[in-house]
N, C-alpha and C positions, 0 to 999 in steps of 0.2 A: 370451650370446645368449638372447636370452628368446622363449617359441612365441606366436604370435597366438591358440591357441585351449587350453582347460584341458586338463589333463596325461590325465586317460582319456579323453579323443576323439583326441589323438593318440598315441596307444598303439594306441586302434585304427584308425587312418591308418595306424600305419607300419607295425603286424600284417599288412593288407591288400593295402599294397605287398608287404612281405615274401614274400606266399603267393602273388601277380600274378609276382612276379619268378623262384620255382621254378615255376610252372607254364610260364613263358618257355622253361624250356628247353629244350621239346621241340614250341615249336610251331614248326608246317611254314615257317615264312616266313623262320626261324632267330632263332637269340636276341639279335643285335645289333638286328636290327629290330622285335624287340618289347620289348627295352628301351628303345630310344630312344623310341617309342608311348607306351609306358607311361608313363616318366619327363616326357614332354611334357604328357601327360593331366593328372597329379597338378599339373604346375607349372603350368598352367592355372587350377585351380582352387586355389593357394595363398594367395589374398587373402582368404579367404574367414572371417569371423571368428563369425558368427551358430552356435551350434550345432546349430540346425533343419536350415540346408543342411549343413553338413558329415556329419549324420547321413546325411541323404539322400544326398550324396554317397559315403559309405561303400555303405551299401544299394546304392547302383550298383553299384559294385566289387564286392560282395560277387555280385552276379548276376551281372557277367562273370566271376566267379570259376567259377563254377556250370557258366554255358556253354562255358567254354574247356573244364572236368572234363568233361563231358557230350562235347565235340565229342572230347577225345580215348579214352574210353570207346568211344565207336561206331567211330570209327578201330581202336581194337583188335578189336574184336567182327566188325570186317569182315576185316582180317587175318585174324583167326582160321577166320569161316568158309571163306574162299578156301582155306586149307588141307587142308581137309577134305570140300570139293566134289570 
């Protein structure tokens, strides 16, 4: 089986997934449905052989990465202060 695009863009494609797929497991909607999102998202965009977009298409990921961290950081921060209220 040989990849559509050179071997360090997909290293960091599947890095990407990798870190999309442990941040899945705690998001609120459950982790079957945000694997199966996820997994749709990347197979969407698997034709894809230019390495201009698939950079760009990283960079995406890489900012959903960002906001899912971010969305669960305030989720705990507000946890925390109801606690203490």
């Amino acid at each position: 089986m040989t990849s559509a695009f050179p071997s360090p863009l997909r290293h960091k494609v599947l890095n990407v997934y990798k870190q999309l797929l442990f941040l899945g497991k705690d998001y609120p909607l459950g982790y079957p449905w945000f694997k199966s999102r996820l997994k749709n998202a990347f197979m969407k965009n698997r034709e894809i052989t230019d390495p201009k977009k698939i950079e760009k298409c990283i960079e995406q990921a890489e900012y959903v990465t960002k906001e899912i961290e971010t969305m669960y950081y305030l989720k705990k921060y507000r946890e925390m202060k109801k606690r203490y209220e």
